[in-house]
C-alpha positions, 0 to 999 in steps of 0.5 A, spaced: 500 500 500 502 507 498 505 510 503 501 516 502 495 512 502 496 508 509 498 516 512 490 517 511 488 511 514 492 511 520 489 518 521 483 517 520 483 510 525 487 516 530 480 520 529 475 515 530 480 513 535 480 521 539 472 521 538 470 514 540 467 513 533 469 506 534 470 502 541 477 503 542 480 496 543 478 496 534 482 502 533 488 499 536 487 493 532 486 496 525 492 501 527 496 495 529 495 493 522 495 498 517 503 500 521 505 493 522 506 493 529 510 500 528 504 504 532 508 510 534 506 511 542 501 516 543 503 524 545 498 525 551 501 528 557 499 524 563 496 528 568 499 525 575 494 521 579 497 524 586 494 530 584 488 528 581 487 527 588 488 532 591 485 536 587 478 532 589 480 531 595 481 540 596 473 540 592 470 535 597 473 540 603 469 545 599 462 543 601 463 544 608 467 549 608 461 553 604 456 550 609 459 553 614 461 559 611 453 560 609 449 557 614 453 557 621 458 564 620 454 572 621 458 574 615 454 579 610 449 576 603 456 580 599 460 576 602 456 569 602 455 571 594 462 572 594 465 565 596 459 561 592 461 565 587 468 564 588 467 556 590 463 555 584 467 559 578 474 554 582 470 548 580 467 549 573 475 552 571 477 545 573 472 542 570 474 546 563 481 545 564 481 538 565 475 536 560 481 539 555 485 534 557 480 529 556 479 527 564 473 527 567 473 530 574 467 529 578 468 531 584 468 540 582 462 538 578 458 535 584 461 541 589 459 546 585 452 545 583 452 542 590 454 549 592 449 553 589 444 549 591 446 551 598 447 559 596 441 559 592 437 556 598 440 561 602 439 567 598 432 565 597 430 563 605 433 571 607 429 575 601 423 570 602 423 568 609 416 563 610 414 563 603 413 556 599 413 558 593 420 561 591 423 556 595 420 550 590 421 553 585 428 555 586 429 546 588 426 545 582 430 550 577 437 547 581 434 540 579 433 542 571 440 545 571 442 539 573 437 535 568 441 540 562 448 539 565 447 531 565 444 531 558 449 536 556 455 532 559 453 525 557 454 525 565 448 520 567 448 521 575 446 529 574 440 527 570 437 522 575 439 526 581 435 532 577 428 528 576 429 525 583 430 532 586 424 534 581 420 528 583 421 529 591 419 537 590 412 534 586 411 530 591 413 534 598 408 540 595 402 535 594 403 531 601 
């Protein structure tokens, strides 16, 4: 086969390959056969699993540093809005940065829009104080969030934790 030839299809393998257009165990073998065993080594960069770790373990100490700081501190609404906003734009930059990489974190992911649930609960409790109504609908624009980020993400656990929470709501208001 042509050199020039065989390029073409190695590249188009290698793009099948990065898509997942075919499963990848079919990707290697065909590139095992059309390079004769002479597969270069792939050029991602290996991200260290010790900080992967640690990155999920500094956004799982997120979740109650941010309850604390909402629920159990005498801090003003700006500077509540302040560190959700700070906690919840550290974790999508996580999740942007990484998903370029190709590595799934979901550890910001669940963080963040735990967070904002906690800090949209709160802002909702103080400018509505004893009103049903806001509340419901703040639980179930958060569950719809989670439903649009789950589908958008291919991320199955977004999506049944949004129409659980959507369900729970429904029956929690007619019970």
């Amino acid at each position: 086969m042509q050199h020039k030839r065989k390029s073409i299809i190695i590249n188009e393998i290698n793009y099948w390959k990065k898509n997942r257009l075919l499963p990848e165990q079919y990707c290697d073998y065909l590139l095992a056969l059309y390079t004769e065993g002479n597969q270069p080594k792939e050029d991602r960069k290996v991200v260290n699993g010790k900080m992967l770790k640690s990155v999920n373990l500094l956004f799982l100490l997120l979740i109650p540093m941010s309850v604390f700081l909402l629920y159990f501190t005498e801090l003003s609404i700006i500077l509540q809005t302040a560190f959700a906003i700070l906690f919840i734009f550290l974790g999508a930059t996580l999740f942007f940065y990484f998903s370029k990489k190709e590595i799934i974190l979901h550890i910001p992911i669940i963080t963040s829009t735990l967070i904002y649930l906690f800090f949209s609960v709160e802002i909702v409790t103080v400018y509505f104080p004893n009103q049903s109504l806001p509340l419901y609908m703040n639980l179930i624009s958060n569950c719809l969030i989670w439903v649009l980020l789950g589908w958008k993400w291919r991320l199955i656990y977004l999506r049944i934790s949004g129409f659980l929470g959507i369900a729970a709501i429904v029956v929690s208001i007619f019970i």
